[in-house]
N, C-alpha and C positions, 0 to 999 in steps of 0.2 A: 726703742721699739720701732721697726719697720711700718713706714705709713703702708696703707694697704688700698686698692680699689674695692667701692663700696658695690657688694654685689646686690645681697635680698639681704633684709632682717625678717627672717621668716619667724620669728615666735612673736615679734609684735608685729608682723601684718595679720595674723590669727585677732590678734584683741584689735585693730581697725577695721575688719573687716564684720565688727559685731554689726554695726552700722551698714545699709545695703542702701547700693544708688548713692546719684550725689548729690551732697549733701548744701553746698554755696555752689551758685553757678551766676552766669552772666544774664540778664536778664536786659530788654527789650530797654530801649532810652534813646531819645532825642542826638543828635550829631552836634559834638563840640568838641571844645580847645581852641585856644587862643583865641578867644572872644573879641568881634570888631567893637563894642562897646561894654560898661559894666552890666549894663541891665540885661544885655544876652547871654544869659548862663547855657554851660556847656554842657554832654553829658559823653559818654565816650560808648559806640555805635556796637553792640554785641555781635551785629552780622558780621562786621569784620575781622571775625574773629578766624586763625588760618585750622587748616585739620590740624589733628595732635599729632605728630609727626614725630619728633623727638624725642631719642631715649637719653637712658640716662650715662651719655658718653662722658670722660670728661672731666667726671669726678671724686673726689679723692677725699678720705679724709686724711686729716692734716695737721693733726694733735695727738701726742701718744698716748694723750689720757685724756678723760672727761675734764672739761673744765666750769669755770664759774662765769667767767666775762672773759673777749677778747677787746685788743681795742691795734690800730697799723699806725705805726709814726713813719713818715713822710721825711727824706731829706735831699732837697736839692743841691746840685754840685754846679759849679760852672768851669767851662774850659774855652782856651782862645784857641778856633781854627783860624789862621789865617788874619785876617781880620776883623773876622768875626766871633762872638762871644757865644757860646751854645750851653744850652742848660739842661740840665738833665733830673733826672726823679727817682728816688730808690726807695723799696717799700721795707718794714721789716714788722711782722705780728708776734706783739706778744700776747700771752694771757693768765689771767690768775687760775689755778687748778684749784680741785672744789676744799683742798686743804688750805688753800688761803698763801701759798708759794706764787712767785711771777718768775715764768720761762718765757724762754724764744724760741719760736720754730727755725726747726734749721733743717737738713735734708739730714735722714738719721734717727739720730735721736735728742729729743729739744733739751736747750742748754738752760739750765737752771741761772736764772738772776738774782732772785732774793732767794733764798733760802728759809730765813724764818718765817713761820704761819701767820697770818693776821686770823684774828680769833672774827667771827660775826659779820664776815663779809656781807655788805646791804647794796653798794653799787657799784659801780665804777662812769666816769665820764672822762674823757680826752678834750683835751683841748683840739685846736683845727691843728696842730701838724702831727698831733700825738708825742709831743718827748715830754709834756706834762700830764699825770692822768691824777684825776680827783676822786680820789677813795673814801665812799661810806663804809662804816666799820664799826663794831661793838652792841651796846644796847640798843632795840629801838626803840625804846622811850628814853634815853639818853645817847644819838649818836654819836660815833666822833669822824672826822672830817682830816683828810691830811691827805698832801698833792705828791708824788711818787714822780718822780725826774729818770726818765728810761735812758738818756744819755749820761749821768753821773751817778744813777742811782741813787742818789739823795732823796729822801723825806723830809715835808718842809708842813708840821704841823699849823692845821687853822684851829687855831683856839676859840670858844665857846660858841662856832659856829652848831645850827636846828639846820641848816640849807645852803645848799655854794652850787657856784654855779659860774664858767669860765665866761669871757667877753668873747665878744665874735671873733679877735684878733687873735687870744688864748694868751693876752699878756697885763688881763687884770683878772679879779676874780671880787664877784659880789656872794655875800652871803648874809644870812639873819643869825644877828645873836641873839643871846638867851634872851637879852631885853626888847627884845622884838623891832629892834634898828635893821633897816637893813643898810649895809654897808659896803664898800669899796674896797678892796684891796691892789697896789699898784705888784706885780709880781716879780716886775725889771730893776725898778727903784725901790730897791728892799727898804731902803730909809724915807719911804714919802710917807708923809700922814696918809692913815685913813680917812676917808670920807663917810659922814652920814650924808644917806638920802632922804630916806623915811621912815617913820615910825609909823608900827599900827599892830593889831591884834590879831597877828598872821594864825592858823592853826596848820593843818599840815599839808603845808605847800610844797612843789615842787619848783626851783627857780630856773628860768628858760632864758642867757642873757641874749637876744632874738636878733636888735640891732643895736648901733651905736647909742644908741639915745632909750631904748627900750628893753625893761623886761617883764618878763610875764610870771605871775603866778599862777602855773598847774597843779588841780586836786587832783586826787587820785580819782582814779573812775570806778565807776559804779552804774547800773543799772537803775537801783533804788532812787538815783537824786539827783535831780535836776541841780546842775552848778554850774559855775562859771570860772572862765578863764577868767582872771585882772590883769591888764600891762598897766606898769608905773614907768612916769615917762622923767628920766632923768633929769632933763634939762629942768624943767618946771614943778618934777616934785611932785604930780599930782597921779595919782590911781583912777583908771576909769576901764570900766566891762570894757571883753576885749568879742566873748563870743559865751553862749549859755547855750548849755542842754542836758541831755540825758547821758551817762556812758562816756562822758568825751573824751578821747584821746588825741593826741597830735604828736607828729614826727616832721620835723623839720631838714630839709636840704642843711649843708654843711656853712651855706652859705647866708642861710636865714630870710633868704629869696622866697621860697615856696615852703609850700607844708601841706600834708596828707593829716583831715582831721576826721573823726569818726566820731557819730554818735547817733544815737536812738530816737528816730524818726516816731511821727503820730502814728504809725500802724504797726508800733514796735519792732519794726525791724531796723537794721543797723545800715546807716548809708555814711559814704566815706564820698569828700567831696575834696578836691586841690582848691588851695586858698594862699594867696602872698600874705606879705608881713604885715598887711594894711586889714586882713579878715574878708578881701574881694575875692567872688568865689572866682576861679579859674577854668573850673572843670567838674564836673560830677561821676563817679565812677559807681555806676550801679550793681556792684555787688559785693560784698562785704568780707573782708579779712583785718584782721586787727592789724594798727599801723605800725606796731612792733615786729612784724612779717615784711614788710616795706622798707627800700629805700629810694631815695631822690637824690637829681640832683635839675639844673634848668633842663638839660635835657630826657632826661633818661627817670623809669618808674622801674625799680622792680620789686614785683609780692608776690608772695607765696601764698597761694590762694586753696582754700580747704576744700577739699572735695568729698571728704567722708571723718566722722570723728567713731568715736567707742564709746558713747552712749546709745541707750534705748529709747531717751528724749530728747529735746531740744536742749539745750544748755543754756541757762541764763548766761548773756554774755554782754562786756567782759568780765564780768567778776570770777568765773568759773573756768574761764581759762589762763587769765594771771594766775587763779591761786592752785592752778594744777591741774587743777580738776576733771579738763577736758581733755584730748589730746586728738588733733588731725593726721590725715595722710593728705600731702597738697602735691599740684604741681607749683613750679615757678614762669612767673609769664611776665616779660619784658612792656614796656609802654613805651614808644617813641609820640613824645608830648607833642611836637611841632610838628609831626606828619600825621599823630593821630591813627598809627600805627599799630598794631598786637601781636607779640611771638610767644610761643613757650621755647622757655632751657632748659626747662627740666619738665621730662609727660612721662613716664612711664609709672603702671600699675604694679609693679614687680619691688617698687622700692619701700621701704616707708620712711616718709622725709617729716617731719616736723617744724618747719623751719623759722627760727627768730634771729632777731638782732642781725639783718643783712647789712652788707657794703663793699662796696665796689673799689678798687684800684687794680693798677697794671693788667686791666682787661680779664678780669678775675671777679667773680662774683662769692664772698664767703658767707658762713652763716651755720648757729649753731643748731643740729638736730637736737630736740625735745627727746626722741626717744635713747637716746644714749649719750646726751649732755658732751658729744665732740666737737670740734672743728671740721667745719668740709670746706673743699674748694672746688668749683666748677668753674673751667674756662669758658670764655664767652666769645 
């Protein structure tokens, strides 16, 4: 199937358009980023904000079919000019379609890699170059867990893993067994022992491996419950609160440097603040988009920020909009961290974008629309 430019989806701007005015907007806050000490929190300045100027040039979608999860493996090449060594970067996405197959985009029509369906698809997560990705899959009161090799195609089950979760490097992998250890797996050295860490009475966590030495246990979010992060610090073996609230959510850079955390302030609304891997707040961004709309990197922010949804109230969130519930039309707006800067790449009223699970390589900003579960690409 012929990729196509995305023009209007006129039958769901009808159902966002139930919704009148907008709906999240920038709101009034103090001037910061990069803070001269801890104690000066930041907040990022809404007058700077430029006219909306940008339409929606640019963009393509980029999948022949609805899919489930994408994820981009990375592979550098090097060549000698002269006497010098020069290195270069190739990008290539794959994704699971909503039947549980993994294709690659190609120009055309995408080239099927697996073939057979995975029944119960629940996640997917890549490693940092992408030629490993780690697949939830089957019951969800009985997951099962196995890492999919996009350079050999091989499957390489984790056994009696509830939770996994790759190292910063993407060349071990910690997860909890059934006996609630949590454990090390070396993924280079197929014949190294395992390592326990720690033992404890996990219920349903999600594992974050953040740094060398640390990871984090995140709950799911909720509105309802006040919870907390835990990081368990390897070296030492010991668990200790990392960050508590209401709703929390967090999205981390790729490099475990920075992270975009969200959650539910005393006057119940939702504030999203930038914070490094130590829990120091960085930055405050006063107006709210769930951080699964969001990507990072040390320089660069970009979210898609909801300007109007398809309810006739407010929507409890996030519980309401993970479970579907809700659905936005956003634009996308850029953050230059270090200058403290604001653009939009994507402003036009004519479209309706939905947008999750962003990321950025070879100057390309992707991300899948909610309202028809594709792939898009917008050059930047």
């Amino acid at each position: 199937m012929k990729k196509t430019i995305i023009i209007i989806i006129s039958v769901i701007l009808g159902i966002s358009a139930l919704a009148a005015g907008v709906y999240f907007a920038w709101s009034k806050s103090k001037e910061i980023l990069n803070p001269p000490s801890i104690s000066e929190q930041q907040s990022i300045n809404s007058n700077q904000l430029p006219e909306q100027t940008l339409v929606a040039a640019k963009l393509k979608i980029i999948s022949d079919q609805p899919i489930f999860n994408y994820w981009i493996m990375s592979q550098t090449a090097t060549s000698t000019v002269g006497t010098s060594t020069v290195s270069s970067v190739s990008y290539q996405t794959f994704y699971f379609n909503q039947n549980g197959q993994i294709l690659k985009i190609k120009d055309g029509e995408d080239e099927i890699i697996v073939a057979e369906s995975i029944d119960g698809l629940q996640s997917i997560k890549p490693n940092v170059t992408g030629k490993l990705v780690l697949v939830k899959y089957g019951s969800f009161l009985s997951p099962q867990f196995s890492i999919f090799n996009a350079e050999n195609k091989m499957w390489q089950p984790i056994n009696n893993a509830v939770a996994a979760a790759f190292s910063p490097d993407g060349a071990k992998l910690t997860y909890f067994d059934k006996s609630n250890n949590l454990m090390i797996k070396d993924l280079i050295k197929i014949k190294a022992k395992e390592t326990k860490i720690i033992s404890l009475n996990q219920r349903d966590f999600n594992l974050n491996w953040l740094t060398t030495e640390k990871i984090l246990l995140e709950p799911k979010p909720s509105y309802k419950v006040d919870d907390k992060i835990w990081a368990i610090d390897i070296k030492t073996k010991t668990i200790s609160s990392f960050i508590s609230g209401k709703g929390l959510m967090v999205k981390w850079s790729n490099d475990g440097k920075l992270g975009l955390i969200s959650m539910i302030a005393r006057d119940n609304n939702i504030r999203l603040n930038l914070i490094d891997n130590k829990n120091v707040t960085k930055g405050g961004i006063d107006f709210y988009t769930s951080v699964n709309k969001c990507w990072l990197n040390s320089q660069k922010i970009y979210c898609a920020l909801p300007q109007e949804h398809n309810l006739m109230k407010s929507p409890n969130l996030p519980d309401e909009y993970l479970k579907g519930g809700v659905y936005y039309k956003d634009y996308i707006l850029s953050i230059d961290i270090a200058q403290n800067t604001f653009n939009y790449v994507l402003n036009s009223n004519d479209l309706a974008i939905d947008a999750i699970n962003l990321s950025v390589s070879d100057n390309k900003l992707l991300f899948i629309n909610r309202y028809d579960n594709k792939l898009y690409q917008l050059e930047l």
